[in-house]
N, C-alpha and C positions, 0 to 999 in steps of 0.2 A: 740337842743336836740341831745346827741350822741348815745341814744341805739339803738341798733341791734334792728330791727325785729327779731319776731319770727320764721321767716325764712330767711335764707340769700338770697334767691331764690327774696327774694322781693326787695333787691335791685336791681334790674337790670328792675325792672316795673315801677323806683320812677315817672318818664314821663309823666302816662298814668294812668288814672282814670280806666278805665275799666278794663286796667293789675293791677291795685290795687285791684282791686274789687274780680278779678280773686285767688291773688295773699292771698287774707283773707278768700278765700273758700278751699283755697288747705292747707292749717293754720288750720280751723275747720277740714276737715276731718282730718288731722294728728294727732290734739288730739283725734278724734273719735275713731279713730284706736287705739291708743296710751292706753285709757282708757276702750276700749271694751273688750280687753283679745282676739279678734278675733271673739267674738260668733255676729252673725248678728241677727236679730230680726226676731223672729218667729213670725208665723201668726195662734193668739190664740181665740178659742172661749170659752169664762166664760158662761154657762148657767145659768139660775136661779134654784136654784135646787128646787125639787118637794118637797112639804109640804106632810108628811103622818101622822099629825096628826092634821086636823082640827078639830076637839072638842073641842081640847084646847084652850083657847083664849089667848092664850101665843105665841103659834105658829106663828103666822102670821107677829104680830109687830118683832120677834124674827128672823124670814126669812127675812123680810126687811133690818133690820141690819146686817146679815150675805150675804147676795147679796148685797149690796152695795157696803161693806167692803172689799171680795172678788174681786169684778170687778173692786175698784179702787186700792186696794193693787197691783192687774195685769197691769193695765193699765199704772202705775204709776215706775213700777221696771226697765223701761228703757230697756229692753230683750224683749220686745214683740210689735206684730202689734195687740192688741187688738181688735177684730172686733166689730164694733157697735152693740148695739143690737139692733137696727132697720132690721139689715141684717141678724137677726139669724132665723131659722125654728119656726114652733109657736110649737112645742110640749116640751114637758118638761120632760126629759127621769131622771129617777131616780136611774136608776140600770143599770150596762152592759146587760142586756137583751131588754133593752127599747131603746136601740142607733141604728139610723140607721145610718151609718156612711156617707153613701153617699149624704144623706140630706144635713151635716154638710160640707163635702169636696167640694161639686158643689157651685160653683156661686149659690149668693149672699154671700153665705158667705165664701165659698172656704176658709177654714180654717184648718190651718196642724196639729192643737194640738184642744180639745175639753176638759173644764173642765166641772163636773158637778155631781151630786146627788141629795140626800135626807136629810132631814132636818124635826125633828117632837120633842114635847116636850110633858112629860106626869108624873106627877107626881114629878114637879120639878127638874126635869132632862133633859137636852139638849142634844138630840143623833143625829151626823153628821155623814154623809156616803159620802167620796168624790172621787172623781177616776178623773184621765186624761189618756185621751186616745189619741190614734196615728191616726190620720183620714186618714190617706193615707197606714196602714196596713191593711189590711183586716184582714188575717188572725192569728195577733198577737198585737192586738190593744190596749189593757191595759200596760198604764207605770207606772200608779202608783193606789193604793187604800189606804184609811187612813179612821181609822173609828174614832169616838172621842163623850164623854160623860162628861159633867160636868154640874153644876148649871144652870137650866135656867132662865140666867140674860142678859141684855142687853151686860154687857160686854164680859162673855162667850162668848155671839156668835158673837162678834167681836173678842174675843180673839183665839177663833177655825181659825174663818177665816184669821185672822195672822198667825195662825201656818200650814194651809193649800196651801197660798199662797207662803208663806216661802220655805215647800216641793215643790211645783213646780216651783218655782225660780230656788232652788238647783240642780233637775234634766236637769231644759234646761238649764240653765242660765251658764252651761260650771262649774259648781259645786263649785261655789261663792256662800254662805250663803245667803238667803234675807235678809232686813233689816225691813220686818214687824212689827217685835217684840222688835224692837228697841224703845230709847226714845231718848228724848234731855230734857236736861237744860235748862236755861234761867233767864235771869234777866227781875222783870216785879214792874213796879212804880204802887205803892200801897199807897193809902193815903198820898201822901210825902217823902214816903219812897221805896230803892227799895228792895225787897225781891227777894229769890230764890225759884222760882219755878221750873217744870217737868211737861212732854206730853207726848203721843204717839209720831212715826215717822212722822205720817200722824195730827197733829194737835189737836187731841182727849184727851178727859180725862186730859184737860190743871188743875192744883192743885197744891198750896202754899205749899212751901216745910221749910222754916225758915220763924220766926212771931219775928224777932229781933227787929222792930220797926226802922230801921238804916240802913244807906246805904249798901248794899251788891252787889259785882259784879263781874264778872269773873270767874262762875261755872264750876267749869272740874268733868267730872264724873270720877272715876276708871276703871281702867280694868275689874274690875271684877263684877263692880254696884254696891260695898256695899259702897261705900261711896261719898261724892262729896267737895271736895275743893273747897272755893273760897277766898275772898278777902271782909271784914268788918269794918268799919268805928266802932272804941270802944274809949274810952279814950286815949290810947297810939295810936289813927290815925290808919290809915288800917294796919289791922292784916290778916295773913292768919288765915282760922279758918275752921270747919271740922266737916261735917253733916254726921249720919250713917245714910243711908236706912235702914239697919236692923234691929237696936234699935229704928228709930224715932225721933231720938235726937240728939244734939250736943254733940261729944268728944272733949275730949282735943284736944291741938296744941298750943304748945308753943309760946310765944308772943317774937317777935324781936326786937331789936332797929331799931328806923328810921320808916320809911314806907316798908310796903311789901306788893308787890302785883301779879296778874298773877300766880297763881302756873299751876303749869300743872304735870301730872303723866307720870313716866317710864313705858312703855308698859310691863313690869315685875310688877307694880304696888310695888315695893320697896324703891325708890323715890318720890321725888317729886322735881324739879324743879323752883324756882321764882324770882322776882328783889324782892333787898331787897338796901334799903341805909342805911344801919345801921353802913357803913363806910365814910358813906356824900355823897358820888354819886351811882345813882342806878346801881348795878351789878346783875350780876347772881350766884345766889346759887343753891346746892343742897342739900336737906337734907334728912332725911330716913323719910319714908310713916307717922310717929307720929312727925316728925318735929326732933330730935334729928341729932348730928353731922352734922350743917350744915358746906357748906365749898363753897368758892366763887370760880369759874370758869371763870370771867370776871376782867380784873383790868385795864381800862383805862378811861380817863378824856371823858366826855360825857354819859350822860345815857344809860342804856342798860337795856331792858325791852321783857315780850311777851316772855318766852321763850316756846318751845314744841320740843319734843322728837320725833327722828326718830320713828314711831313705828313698821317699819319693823324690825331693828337692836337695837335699845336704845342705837345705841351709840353714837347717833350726835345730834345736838341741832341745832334749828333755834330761831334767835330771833332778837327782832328789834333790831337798834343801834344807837346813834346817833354822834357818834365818829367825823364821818367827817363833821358837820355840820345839817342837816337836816335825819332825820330817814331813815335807809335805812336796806334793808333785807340782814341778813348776814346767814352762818350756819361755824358750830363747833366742833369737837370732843368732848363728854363727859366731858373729862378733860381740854379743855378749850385753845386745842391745836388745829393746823389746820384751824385757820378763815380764813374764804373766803367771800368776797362779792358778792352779787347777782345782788342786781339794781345799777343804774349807775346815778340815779337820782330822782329826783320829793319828794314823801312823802309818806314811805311806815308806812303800818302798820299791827300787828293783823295776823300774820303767820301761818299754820295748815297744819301738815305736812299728806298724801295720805295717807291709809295704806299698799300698797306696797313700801312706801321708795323712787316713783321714782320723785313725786311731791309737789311743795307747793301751795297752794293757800294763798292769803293774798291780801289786800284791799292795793291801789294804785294810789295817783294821783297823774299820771306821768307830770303832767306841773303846781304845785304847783307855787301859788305866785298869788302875786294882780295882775288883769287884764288877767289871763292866764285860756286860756279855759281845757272846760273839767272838769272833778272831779275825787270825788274818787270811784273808780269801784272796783269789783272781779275780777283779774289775777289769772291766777295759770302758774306756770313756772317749766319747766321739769328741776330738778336739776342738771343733767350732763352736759345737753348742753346749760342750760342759756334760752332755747327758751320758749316763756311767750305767751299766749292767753289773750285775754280781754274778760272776760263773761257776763259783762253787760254792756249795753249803755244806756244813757239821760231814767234813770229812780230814779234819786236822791243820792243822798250819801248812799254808801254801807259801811259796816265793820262786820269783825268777822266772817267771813268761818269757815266752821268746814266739815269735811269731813264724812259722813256717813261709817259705819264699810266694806263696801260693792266695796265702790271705784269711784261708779255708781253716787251717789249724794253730794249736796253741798249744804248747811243750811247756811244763812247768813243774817245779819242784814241790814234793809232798812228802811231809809226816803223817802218817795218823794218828800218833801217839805224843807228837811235839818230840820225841826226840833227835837229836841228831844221827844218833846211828840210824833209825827208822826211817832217813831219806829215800824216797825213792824220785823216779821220775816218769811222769803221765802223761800224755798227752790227751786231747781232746778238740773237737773242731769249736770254730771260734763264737758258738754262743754257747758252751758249757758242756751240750752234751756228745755221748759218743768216746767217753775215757777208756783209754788203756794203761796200764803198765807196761813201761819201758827196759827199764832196771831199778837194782836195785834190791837191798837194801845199802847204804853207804852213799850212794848217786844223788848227784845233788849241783845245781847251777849249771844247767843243760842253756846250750845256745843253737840255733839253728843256724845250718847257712842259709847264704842267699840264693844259691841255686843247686 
């Protein structure tokens, strides 16, 4: 095998297990760094916030869900040392006048940030009172106050505490957007068939999005959530084809020769991107947002598949290839000028480009071939300098990263057992660890939005 480490620092350990050892923890932290924007993780207390309206029997179950929601939204944003609540004060302060700050800052909980409120429902209305405060100001201790009123339904009060935890993401988190209120896509095997369905960030409110009866896969959401592309098994073989969130329904999208598949959106949402063989070998095209003037940006012998848009710039493309043999990660100028290769071997697949521009992730087995250890994992590889981390280990065949809008997390499809019914889908923040299940079993080619 010829590729570089991820750091060239690591040739000089090849000798010595323990300087290898050494030599993959100085690797992590570099994408820590690399990924964090700088901000280091604060040490946060989520309280439960105070019920003021027990009468209602709505109340309670309704607090439930909004402290859960809350405390894992927090836990889970990768910017904070979340303190257990085993270590929190037993009082339950609901208003800035009910905090005693110093409670909260001393050991056991010794906490620098303090979330927390009130929470009561009356008359079919859900009224939230939330505040985070500075535990180490005394005397200027409020950073933030948000009051919030809508329906009270279970998902309101999860949907508050998305928008809650979101605010205080934005203010510590170095002023990076949360991704609470985010969703994902997904492809999920249905009776035989697979459909496109959509979730929360966190795995919630999982729901069938097309009832086509037929294979459908490779869901991209838009930029802007009114729509989602993907890829459909019809009479003329996979067609791209184009579901509106807004209306509920399928729009048009012109039918192509050959097979097309993969589309992916311009972060201007004016394109669209996909392989298409309607020339006898799969290339890349682009065509405008309703499918119109396509025009090929690939023209050599080998397939060429997967493409996705810079979307810090939109003007470079990454996409798989297999030109030289065996699939391999390349990127591209818009126009189909500038290719460059990335890997140097194995069997790459399934690309998704950071949303700062400066990363790909995409699934990898780098010692492809009968008898040859290893599998395929999560890499992600910093584009300038070629240098690549591996984020999963001996946890089954991975594929299909997607990068949350955020930067901070990575959504990706898993077997544990290589089989295909055994899909599920995980996420995990973006240097490996911190995984959950999402859904799943059947779940499989999860796409994040962009906001």
């Amino acid at each position: 095998m010829t590729h570089r480490p991820a750091l060239s620092l690591s040739k000089l350990f090849l000798c010595a297990a323990i300087l290898l050892l050494s030599a993959a923890t100085r690797a992590q932290d570099w994408f820590k760094t690399e990924t964090s924007a700088g901000v280091s993780n604060i040490r946060l207390a989520v309280a439960d916030f105070k019920a003021v309206s027990a009468v209602d029997p709505q109340s309670a179950p309704l607090k439930r869900t909004f402290d859960t929601t809350l405390y894992n939204d927090l836990a889970n944003a990768g910017v904070f040392d979340v303190v257990s609540k085993s270590l929190l004060p037993q009082t339950t302060p609901g208003a800035p006048a009910e905090i005693n700050l110093q409670q909260w800052s001393n050991a056991p909980a010794s906490a620098a940030m303090i979330a927390f409120g009130a929470l009561g429902s009356s008359g079919g209305r859900l009224t939230v009172s939330g505040y985070l405060f500075d535990a180490k100001n005394a005397q200027y201790p409020q950073v933030l106050a948000k009051q919030y009123s809508e329906d009270a339904t279970e998902d309101m009060a999860r949907q508050i505490a998305h928008r809650f935890a979101d605010e205080i993401i934005f203010r510590l988190g170095g002023g990076v957007p949360g991704i609470a209120e985010t969703k994902i896509v997904y492809v999920k095997v249905a009776g035989g068939n697979k459909e496109i369905w959509a979730m929360d960030y966190d795995g919630a409110n999982q729901h069938e999005i097309t009832h086509l009866g037929t294979l459908s896969i490779s869901p991209r959401i838009a930029p802007d959530n009114s729509r989602v592309a993907f890829s459909s098994m019809g009479r003329d073989g996979f067609q791209i084809r184009m579901y509106s969130i807004l209306l509920n329904r399928m729009v048009n999208f012109p039918s192509g020769g050959g097979t097309n598949l993969s589309p992916a959106w311009s972060p201007n949402g004016h394109d669209i991107a996909y392989s298409s063989s309607r020339s006898g070998d799969p290339e890349i095209y682009i065509a405008d947002a309703n499918g119109g003037v396509p025009r090929r940006v690939t023209s050599f012998r080998g397939p060429d598949v997967s493409p996705v848009f810079n979307p810090k710039t939109g003007s470079q493309i990454a996409w798989i290839s297999g030109r030289t043999g065996l699939p391999q990660l390349y990127i591209m100028d818009a126009d189909g000028s500038a290719v460059t290769r990335l890997t140097d071997g194995g069997y790459a697949t399934s690309p998704s480009w950071s949303p700062n521009g400066q990363f790909l992730a995409f699934a990898w087995d780098r010692k492809y071939g009968p008898g040859a250890p290893g599998g395929q994992d999560i890499y992600v590889m910093e584009v300038a300098t070629k240098r690549w981390i591996q984020l999963t280990h001996d946890i089954g065949r991975c594929d299909f990263p997607s990068w949350s809008p955020d930067g901070r997390h990575v959504v990706f499809a898993n077997s544990p057992d290589g089989r295909a019914s055994s899909m599920r889908i995980v996420s995990m923040l973006a240097d490996g660890t911190g995984r959950r299940t999402l859904a799943g079993p059947g779940a499989d080619m999860p796409n994040w939005s962009w906001k």
